[in-house]
VMD Tcl script that draws the C-alpha trace (Angstrom):
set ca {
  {140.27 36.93 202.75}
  {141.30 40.38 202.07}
  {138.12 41.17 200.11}
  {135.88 39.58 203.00}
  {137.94 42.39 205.44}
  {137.26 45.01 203.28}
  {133.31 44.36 203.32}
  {133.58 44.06 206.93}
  {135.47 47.45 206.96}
  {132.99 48.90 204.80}
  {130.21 47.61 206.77}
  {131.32 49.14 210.33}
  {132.02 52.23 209.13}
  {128.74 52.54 207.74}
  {127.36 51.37 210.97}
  {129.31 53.91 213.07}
  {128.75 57.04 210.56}
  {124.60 56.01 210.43}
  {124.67 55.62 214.52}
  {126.65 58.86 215.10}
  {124.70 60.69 213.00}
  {120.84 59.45 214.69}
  {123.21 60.31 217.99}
  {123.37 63.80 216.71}
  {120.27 64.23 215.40}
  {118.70 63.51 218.69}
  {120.69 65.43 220.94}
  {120.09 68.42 218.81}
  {116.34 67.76 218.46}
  {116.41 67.86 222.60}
  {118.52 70.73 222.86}
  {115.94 72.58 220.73}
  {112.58 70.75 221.92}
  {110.35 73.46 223.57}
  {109.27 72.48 227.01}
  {106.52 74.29 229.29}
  {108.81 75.89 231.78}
  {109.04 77.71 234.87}
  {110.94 79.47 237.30}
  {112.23 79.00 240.50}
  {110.97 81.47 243.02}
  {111.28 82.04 246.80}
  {108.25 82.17 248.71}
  {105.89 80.66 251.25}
  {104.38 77.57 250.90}
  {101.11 75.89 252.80}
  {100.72 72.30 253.07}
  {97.06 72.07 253.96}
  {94.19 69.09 253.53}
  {91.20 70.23 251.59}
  {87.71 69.06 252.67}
  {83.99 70.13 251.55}
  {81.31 71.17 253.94}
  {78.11 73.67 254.64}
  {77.79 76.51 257.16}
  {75.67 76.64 259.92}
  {75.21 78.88 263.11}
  {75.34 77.62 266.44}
  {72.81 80.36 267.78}
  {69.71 80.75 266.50}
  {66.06 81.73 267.16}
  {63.81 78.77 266.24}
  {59.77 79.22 265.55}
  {57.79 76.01 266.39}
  {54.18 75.56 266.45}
  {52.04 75.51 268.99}
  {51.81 72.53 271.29}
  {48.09 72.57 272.20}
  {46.82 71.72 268.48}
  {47.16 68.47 266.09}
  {46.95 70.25 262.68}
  {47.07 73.70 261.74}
  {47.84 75.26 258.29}
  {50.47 77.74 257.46}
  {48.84 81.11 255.67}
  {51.84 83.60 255.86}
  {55.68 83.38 255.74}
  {58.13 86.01 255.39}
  {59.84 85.36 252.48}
  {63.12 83.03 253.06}
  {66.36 84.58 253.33}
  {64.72 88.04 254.12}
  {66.41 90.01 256.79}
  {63.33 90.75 259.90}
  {64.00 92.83 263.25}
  {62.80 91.55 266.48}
  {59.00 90.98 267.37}
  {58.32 91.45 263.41}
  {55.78 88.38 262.10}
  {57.51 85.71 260.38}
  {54.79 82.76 260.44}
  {50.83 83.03 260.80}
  {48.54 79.99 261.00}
  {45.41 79.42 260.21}
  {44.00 80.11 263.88}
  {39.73 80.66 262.02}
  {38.37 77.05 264.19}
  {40.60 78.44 267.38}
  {38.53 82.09 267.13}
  {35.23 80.43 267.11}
  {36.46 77.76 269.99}
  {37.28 81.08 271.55}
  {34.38 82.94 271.04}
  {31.96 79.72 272.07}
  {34.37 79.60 275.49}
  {33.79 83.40 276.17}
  {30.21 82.98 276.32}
  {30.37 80.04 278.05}
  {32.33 82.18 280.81}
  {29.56 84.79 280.65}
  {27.19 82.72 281.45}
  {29.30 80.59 284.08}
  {29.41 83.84 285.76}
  {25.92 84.69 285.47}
  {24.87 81.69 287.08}
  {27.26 82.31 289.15}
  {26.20 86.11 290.51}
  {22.81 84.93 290.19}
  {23.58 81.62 293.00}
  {25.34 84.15 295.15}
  {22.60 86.79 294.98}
  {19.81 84.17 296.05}
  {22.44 82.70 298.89}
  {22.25 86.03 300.04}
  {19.18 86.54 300.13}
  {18.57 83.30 301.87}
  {20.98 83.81 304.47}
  {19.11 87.43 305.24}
  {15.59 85.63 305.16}
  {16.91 82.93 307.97}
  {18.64 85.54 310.28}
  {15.90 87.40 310.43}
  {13.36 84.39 310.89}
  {15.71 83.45 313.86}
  {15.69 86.88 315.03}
  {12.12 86.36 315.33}
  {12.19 82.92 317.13}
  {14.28 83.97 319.63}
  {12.25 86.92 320.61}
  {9.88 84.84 320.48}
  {11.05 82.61 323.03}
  {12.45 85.15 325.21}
  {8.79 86.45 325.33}
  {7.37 83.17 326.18}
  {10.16 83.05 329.23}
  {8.67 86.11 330.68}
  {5.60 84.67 330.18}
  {6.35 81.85 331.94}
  {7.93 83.49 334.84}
  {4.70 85.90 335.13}
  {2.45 82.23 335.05}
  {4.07 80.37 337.77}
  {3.60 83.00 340.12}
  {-0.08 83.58 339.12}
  {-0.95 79.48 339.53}
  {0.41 76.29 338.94}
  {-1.40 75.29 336.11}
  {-0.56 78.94 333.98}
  {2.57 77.89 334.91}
  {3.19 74.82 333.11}
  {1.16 76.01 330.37}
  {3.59 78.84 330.10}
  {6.57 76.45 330.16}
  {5.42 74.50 327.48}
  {4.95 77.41 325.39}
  {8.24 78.39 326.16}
  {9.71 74.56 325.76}
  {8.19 75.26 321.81}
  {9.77 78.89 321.33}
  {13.07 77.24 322.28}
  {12.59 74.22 319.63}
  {11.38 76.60 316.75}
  {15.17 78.53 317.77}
  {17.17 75.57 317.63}
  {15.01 74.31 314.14}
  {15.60 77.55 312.39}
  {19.30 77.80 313.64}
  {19.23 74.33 311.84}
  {17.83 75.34 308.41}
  {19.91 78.05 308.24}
  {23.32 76.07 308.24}
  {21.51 74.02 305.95}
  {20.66 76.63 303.73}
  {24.06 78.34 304.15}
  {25.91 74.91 303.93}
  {23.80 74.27 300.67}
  {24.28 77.58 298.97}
  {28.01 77.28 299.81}
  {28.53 74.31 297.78}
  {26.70 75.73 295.25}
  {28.37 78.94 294.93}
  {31.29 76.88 294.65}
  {30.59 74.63 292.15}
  {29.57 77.60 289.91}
  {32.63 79.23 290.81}
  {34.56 76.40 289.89}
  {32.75 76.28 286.70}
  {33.26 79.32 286.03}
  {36.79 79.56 286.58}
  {37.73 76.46 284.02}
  {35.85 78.14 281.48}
  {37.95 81.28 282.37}
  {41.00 78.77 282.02}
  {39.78 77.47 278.73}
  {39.63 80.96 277.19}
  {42.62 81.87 278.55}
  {44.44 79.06 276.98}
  {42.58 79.02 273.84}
  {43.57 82.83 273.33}
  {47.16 82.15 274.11}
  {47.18 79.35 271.64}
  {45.63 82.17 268.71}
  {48.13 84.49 269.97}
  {50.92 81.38 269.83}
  {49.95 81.00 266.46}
  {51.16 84.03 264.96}
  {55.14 83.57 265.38}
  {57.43 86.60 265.47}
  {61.06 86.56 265.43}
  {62.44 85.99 268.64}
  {65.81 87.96 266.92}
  {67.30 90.24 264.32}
  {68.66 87.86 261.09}
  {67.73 86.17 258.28}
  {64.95 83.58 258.14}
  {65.73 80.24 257.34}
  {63.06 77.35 256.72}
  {63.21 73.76 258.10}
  {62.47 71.34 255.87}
  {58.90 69.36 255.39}
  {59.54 65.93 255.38}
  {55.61 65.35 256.14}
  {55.97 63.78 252.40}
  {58.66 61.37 252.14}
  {58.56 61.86 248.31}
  {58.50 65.49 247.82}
  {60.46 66.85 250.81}
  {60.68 70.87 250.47}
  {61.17 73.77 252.64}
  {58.11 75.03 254.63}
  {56.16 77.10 252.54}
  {52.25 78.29 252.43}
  {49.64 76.12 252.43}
  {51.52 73.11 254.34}
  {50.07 72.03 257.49}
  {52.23 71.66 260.93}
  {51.69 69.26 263.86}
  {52.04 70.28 267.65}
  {55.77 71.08 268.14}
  {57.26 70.93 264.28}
  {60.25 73.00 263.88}
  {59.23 75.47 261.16}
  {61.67 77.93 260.36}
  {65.36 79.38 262.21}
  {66.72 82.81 262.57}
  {70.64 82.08 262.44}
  {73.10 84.34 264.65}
  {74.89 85.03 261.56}
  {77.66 86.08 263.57}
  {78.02 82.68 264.96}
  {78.47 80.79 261.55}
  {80.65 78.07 261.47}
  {82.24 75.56 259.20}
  {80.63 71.73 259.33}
  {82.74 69.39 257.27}
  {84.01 66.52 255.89}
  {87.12 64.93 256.90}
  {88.59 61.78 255.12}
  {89.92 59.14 257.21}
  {93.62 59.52 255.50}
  {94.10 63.07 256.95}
  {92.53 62.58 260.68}
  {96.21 62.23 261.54}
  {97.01 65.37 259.89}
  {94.58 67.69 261.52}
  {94.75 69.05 264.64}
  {92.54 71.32 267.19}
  {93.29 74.80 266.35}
  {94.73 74.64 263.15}
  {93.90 77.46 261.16}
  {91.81 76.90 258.29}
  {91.07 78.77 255.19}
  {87.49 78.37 253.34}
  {85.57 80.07 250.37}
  {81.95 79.60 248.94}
  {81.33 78.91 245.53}
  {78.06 81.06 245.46}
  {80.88 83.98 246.91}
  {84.17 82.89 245.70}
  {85.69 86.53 246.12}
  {84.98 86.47 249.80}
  {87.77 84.81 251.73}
  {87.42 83.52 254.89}
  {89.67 82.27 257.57}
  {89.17 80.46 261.13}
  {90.84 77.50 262.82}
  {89.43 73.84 263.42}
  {87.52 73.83 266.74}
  {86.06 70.66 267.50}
  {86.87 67.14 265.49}
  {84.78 64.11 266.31}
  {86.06 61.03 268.25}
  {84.56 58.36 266.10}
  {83.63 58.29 262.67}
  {79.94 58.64 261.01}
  {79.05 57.25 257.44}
  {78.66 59.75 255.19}
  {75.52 59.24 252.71}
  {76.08 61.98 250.69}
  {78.09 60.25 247.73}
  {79.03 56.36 246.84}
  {77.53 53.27 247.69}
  {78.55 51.53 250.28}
  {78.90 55.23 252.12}
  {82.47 55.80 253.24}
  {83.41 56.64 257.17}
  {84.64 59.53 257.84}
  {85.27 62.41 260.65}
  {83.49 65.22 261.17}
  {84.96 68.34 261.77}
  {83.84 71.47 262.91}
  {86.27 74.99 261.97}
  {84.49 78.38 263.29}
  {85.05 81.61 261.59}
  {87.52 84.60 262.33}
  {85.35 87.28 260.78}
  {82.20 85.88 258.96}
  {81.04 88.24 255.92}
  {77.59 89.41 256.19}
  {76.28 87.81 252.73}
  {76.96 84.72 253.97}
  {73.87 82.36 254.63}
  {73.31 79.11 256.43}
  {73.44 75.78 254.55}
  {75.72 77.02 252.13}
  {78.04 75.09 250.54}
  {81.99 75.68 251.62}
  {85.59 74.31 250.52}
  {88.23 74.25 252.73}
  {91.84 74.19 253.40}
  {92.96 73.04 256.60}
  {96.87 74.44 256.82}
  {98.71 71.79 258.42}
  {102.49 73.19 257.73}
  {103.74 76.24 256.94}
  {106.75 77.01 255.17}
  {108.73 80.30 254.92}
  {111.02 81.81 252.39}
  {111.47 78.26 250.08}
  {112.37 77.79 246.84}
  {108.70 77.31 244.62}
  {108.05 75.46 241.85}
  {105.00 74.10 240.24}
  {104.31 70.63 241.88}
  {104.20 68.99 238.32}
  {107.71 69.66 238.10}
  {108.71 67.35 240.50}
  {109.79 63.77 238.92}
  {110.98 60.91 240.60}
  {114.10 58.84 239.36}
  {114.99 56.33 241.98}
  {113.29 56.92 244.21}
  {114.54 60.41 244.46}
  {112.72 63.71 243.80}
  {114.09 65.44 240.71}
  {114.00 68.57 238.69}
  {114.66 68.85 234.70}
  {117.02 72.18 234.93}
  {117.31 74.12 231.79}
  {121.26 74.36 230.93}
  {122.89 75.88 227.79}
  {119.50 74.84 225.70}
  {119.26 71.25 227.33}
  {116.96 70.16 230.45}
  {119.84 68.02 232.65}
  {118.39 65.96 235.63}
  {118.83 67.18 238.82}
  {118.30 65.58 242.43}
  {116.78 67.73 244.97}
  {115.15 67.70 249.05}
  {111.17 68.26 249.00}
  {110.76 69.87 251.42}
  {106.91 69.94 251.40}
  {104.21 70.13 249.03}
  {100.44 70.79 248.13}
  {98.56 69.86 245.10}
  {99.39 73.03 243.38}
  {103.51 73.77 244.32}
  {106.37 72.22 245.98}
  {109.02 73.84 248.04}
  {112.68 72.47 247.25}
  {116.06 72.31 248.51}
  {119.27 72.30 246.55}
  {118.34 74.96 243.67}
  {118.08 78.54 243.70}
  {115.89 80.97 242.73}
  {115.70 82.55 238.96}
  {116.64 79.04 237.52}
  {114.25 77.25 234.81}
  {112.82 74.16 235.10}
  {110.58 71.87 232.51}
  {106.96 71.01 233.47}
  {106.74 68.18 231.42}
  {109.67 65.65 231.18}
  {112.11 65.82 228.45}
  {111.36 63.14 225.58}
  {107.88 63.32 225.96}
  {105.33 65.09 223.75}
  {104.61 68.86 225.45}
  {100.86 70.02 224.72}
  {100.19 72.52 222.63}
  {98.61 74.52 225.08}
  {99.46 74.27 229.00}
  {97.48 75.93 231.24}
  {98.80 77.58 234.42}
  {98.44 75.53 237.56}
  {95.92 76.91 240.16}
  {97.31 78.40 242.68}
  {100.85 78.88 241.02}
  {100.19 82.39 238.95}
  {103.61 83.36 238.11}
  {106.04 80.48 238.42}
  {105.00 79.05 234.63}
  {106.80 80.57 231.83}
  {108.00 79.05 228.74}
  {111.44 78.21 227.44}
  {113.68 80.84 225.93}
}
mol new
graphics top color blue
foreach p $ca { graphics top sphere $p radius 0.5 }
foreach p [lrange $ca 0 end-1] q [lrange $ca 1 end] { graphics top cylinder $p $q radius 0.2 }
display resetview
């Protein structure tokens, strides 16, 4: 029994010296792991929600073509995103079949208005003919009165004689009194008719030479010229460019207020509830990214639209428009925009990389560096982004890991957007 007690012994010890020793081993191989670190600093800290969207102006200058053609095809354009001044030619059509409609119209007036001349020349002369034939006639009959006055004293039969010459000087009065409202009546309607004619060729030219004079389009503004798309072929939709043909009406190009450019964006259905009117906003364009810009959400809509843009079946989501504090002069409509919309601010917190933040149950912790070791240690978030965190319960100038302890670290950790400074690396 005594030899059995000894093995056991023997066997314990072992046991004890071999687990102390892997003990050992381990907590020295953590003490002298080397973590991606960084340190605590104090600072401000924006919680904001980030959305994508395109700039547009909410004044503009828009060039349409005419409305009194079908067809007509574009043979200028100022090239697109070229700066013109106002009344400077932006668009010309192909207005060659309007000229000669023109030119066939004009001469069609001309003679309108010869006939027309001519008509009033021979009413005229008509009208002097019949006054003066009446003249006549009446003279005429005022003779054949005296006559007839002079003949009834002389005899009885003179006398009737003379009264029935008289009787026809009176009826050759009232018959050329007669023709001459007919003729006048008659030349009236004619002159009119003529003059009528006359006057809708006169309209015809008239609106045939505004329609040539439509057709060259000038900016109604100073700014840049932006064209509307052609959808007139459904498989090769493309900005407005020479050589396409426009209908009565078709939008063809805008010239943008580019002081009135404003944000048009997406917002996801998880963050309606965290934006509100007014919020400020903070946005920068990829084809400018050192240009900063900065505004505040102005309108957000009541319902939501699907968005088509990305995945099948298209997500819902809000739309939201932001407007611009100062917008830069190189920016352009229909460019593409990201955006923060600040919904918190924080001021004078404690910072740390958000991918320092671990959670142990159910608590937010930080792994604090400590006499070569990274100890656990509860803390209040106070707020966070996707980039940094703001923390309560440690202060600045400590050092904590970026990558729990235990784990393997990368070889090569790259600083978090957004949170120049705060990385370092362990002592």
């Amino acid at each position: 029994m005594s030899a059995k007690r000894r093995w056991i012994s023997w066997i314990v010890a072992v046991a004890a010296i071999v687990g102390g020793g892997s003990w050992l081993v381990r907590r020295a191989a953590a003490g002298d792991q080397k973590l991606p670190s960084a340190q605590v600093q104090m600072g401000d800290l924006d919680e904001y929600v980030s959305c994508r969207g395109t700039l547009s102006a909410w004044q503009a200058g828009v060039l349409i073509a005419p409305n009194r053609v079908e067809s007509l095809r574009i043979i200028y354009l100022a090239p697109g995103g070229s700066e013109v001044q106002k009344g400077e030619v932006v668009i010309r059509l192909d207005v060659s079949g309007l000229e000669q409609k023109a030119t066939e119209l004009a001469l069609a007036l001309k003679t309108a208005q010869a006939k027309l001349s001519q008509a009033e020349a021979e009413a005229e002369v008509t009208h002097q003919k019949d006054v003066l034939t009446l003249v006549e006639d009446q003279v005429a009959a005022g003779t054949a009165q005296n006559d007839a006055r002079k003949a009834s004293v002389q005899s009885r039969i003179a006398g009737q004689e003379a009264d029935g010459k008289l009787a026809t000087a009176k009826a050759e009065v009232s018959a050329q009194q007669a023709s001459g409202k007919l003729h006048s009546t008659a030349a009236a309607a004619q002159v009119q008719s003529l003059r009528e004619a006359r006057d809708k060729a006169a309209a015809q030219l008239q609106r045939e030479q505004a329609t040539v004079a439509e057709a060259t389009l000038r900016a109604p503004m100073a700014g840049v010229v932006t064209y509307s798309m052609n959808y007139r072929n459904f498989n090769d939709p493309h900005p407005y460019r020479v050589g396409d043909v426009v209908s009565a009406g078709d939008e063809i190009a805008q010239i943008p207020n580019l002081q009135t450019l404003e944000v048009d964006a997406d917002l996801e259905q998880t963050d309606r509830g965290k934006v509100h009117i007014g919020d400020a906003i903070t946005a920068q364009a990829p084809a400018l990214p050192e240009v900063q810009l900065t505004g505040a959400v102005e309108r957000i809509a009541g319902l939501t639209s699907l968005d088509f843009s990305g995945s099948f079946p298209p997500p819902r989501i809000f739309r939201l428009t932001a407007s611009l504090t100062h917008p830069n002069a190189r920016l352009r409509p229909q460019m593409k925009v990201t955006m923060k919309v600040i919904t918190r601010e924080l001021h004078q917190v404690a910072l740390v990389p958000a991918r320092a933040i671990f959670t142990r149950d159910g608590h937010a912790i930080v792994y604090v560096q400590q006499a070569g070791h990274y100890q656990p240690k509860r803390v209040t978030l106070l707020g966070r982004n996707p980039t940094e965190a703001a923390i309560r319960g440690l202060g600045a100038g400590a050092s904590v890991a970026l990558v729990q302890p235990g784990t393997k670290a990368p070889r090569k950790t790259a600083n978090p957007a957004g949170a120049a400074g705060l990385e370092g690396t362990q002592p």
